[in-house]
C-alpha positions as CSV (number, residue, x, y, z in Angstrom):
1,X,-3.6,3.8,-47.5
2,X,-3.9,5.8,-44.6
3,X,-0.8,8.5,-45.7
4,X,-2.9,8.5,-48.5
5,X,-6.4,9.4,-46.3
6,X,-3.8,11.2,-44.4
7,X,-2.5,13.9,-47.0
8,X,-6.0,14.4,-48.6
9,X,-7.6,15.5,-45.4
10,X,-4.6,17.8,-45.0
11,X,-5.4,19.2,-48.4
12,X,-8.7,19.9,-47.3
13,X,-10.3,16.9,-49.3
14,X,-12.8,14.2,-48.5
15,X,-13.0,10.8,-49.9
16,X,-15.3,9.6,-47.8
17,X,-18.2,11.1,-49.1
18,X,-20.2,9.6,-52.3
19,X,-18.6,12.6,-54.2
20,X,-15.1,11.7,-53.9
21,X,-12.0,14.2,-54.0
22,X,-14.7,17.3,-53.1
23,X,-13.2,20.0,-51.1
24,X,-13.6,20.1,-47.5
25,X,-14.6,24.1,-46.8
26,X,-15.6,23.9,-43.6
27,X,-13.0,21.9,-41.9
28,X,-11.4,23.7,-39.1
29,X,-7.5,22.3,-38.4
30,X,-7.6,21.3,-34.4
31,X,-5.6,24.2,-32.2
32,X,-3.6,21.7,-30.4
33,X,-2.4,18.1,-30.5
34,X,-3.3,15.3,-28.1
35,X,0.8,15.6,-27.3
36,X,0.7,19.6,-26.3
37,X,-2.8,18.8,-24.3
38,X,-1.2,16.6,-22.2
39,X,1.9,18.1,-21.8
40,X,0.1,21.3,-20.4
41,X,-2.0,19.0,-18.4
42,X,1.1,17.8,-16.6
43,X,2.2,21.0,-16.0
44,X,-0.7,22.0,-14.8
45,X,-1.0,19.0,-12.3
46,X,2.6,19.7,-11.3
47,X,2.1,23.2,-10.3
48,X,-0.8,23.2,-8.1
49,X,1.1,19.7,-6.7
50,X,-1.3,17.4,-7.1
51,X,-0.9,13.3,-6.8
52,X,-1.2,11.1,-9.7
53,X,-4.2,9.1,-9.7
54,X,-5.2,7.1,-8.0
55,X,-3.2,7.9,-5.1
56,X,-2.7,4.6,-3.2
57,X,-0.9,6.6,-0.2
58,X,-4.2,7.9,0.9
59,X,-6.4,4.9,0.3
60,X,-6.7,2.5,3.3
61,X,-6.0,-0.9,2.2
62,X,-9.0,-3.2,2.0
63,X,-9.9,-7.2,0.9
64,X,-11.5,-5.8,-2.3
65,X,-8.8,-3.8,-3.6
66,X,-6.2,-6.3,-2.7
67,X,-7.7,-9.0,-4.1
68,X,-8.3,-6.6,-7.9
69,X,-4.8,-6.2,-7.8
70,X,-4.2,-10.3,-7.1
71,X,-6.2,-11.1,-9.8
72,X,-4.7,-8.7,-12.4
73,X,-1.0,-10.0,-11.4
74,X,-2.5,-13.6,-11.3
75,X,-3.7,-12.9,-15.1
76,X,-0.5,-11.5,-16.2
77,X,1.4,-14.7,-13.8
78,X,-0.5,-17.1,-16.3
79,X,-0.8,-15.8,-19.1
80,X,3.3,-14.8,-18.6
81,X,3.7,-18.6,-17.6
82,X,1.4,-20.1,-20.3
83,X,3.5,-18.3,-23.4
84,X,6.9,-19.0,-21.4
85,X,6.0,-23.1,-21.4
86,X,4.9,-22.5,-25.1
87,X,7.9,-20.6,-26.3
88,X,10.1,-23.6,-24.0
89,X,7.9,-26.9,-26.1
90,X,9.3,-24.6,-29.2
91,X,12.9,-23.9,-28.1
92,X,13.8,-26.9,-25.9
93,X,15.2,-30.1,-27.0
94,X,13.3,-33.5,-26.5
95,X,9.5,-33.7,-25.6
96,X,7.7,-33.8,-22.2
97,X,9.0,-37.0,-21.3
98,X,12.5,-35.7,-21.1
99,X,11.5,-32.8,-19.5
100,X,10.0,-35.0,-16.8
101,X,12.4,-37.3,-16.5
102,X,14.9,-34.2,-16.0
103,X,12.9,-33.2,-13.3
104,X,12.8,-36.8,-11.4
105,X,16.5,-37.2,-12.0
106,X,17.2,-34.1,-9.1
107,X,15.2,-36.4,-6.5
108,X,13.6,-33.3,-4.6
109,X,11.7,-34.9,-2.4
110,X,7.9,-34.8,-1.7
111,X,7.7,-31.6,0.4
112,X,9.2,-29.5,-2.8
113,X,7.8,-30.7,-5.3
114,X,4.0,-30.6,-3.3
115,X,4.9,-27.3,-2.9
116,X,5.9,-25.7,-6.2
117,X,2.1,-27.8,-7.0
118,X,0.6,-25.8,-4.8
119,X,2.6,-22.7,-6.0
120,X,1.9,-23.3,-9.4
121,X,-2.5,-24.5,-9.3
122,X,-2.9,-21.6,-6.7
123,X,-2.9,-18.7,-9.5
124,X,-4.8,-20.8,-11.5
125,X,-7.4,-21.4,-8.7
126,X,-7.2,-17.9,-7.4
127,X,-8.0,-16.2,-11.0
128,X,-10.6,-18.5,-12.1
129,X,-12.4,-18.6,-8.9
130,X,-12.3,-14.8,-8.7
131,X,-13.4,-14.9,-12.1
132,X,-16.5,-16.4,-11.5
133,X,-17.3,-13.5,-8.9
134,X,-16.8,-11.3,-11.6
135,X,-19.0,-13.0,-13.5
136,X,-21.4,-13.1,-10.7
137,X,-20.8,-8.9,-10.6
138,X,-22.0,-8.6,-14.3
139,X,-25.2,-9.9,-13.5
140,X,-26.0,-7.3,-11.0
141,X,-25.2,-9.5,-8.1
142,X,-23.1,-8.9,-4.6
143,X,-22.8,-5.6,-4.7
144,X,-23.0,-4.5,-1.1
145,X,-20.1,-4.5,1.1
146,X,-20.5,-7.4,3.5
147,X,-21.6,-9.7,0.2
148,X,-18.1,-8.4,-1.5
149,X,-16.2,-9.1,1.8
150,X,-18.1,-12.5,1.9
151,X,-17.4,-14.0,-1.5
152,X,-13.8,-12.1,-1.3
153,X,-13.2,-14.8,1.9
154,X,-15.2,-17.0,-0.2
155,X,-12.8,-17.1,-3.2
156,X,-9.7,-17.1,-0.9
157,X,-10.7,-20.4,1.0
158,X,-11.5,-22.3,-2.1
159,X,-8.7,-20.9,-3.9
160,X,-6.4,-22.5,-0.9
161,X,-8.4,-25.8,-0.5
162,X,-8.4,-26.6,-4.2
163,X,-4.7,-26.1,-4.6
164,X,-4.0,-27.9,-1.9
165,X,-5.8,-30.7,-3.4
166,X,-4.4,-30.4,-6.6
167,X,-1.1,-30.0,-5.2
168,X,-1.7,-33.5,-3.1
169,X,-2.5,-35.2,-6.6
């Protein structure tokens, strides 16, 4: 369907109209493609040696912009870890049991398996915490600097606590 839209707006016809198949006489065909504007773009950004943007190298690194970039990487980690476990159910022979039973039968010891619990809930933690102060941002609120810095130490602390309980579970 869309060659089809395609080909007649070449031809200079419009079927989107009530009178359908009508020629198009003031269409004007575009100069340049989106490919040739960014191409000179680039060029043009190359020649008078510009950075990309945004260019971290002059940025000083602060609690904000480290934690946007934590929670983006947490949301890819999860989602990344979610479809993984899904695609392993799938693939995988047995059920959980065996799974679990795998696990139990290479006797790790407490202090590893508490840890990859605490390595594993602290994503989740982190991103959902940190997407409450998002949510908190929608509606207008914490917006100045030493409220961002404050719910930014906020989200870290409970992030820590609550896999730390989770992981003692």
């Amino acid at each position: 369907m869309a060659l089809l839209l395609r080909s007649l707006a070449r031809q200079g016809l419009s079927v989107t109209r009530a009178q359908s198949c009508v020629p198009y006489r003031h269409v004007v065909p575009m100069g340049t493609s989106a490919k040739e504007e960014m191409n000179r773009f680039w060029a043009k950004n190359t020649s008078l040696n510009r950075p990309v943007s945004p260019h971290v190298t002059i940025y000083r690194w602060s609690i904000p912009m480290m934690m946007s970039i934590s929670h983006r990487g947490t949301g890819i980690a999860l989602s990344t870890g979610v479809s993984l476990f899904a695609v392993g159910a799938l693939v995988l022979p047995g059920d959980y049991a065996h799974c679990l039973e795998l696990i139990q039968s290479l006797s790790l010891g407490t202090p590893i398996i508490t840890g990859a619990k605490f390595v594993l809930a602290f994503p989740f933690a982190y991103h959902t915490f940190n997407g409450i102060r998002h949510l908190l941002w929608d509606v207008g609120k914490g917006f100045k600097i030493p409220e961002v810095y404050r719910s930014g130490y906020a989200v870290l602390l409970l992030s820590l606590l609550s896999s730390a309980a989770l992981a003692a579970l």
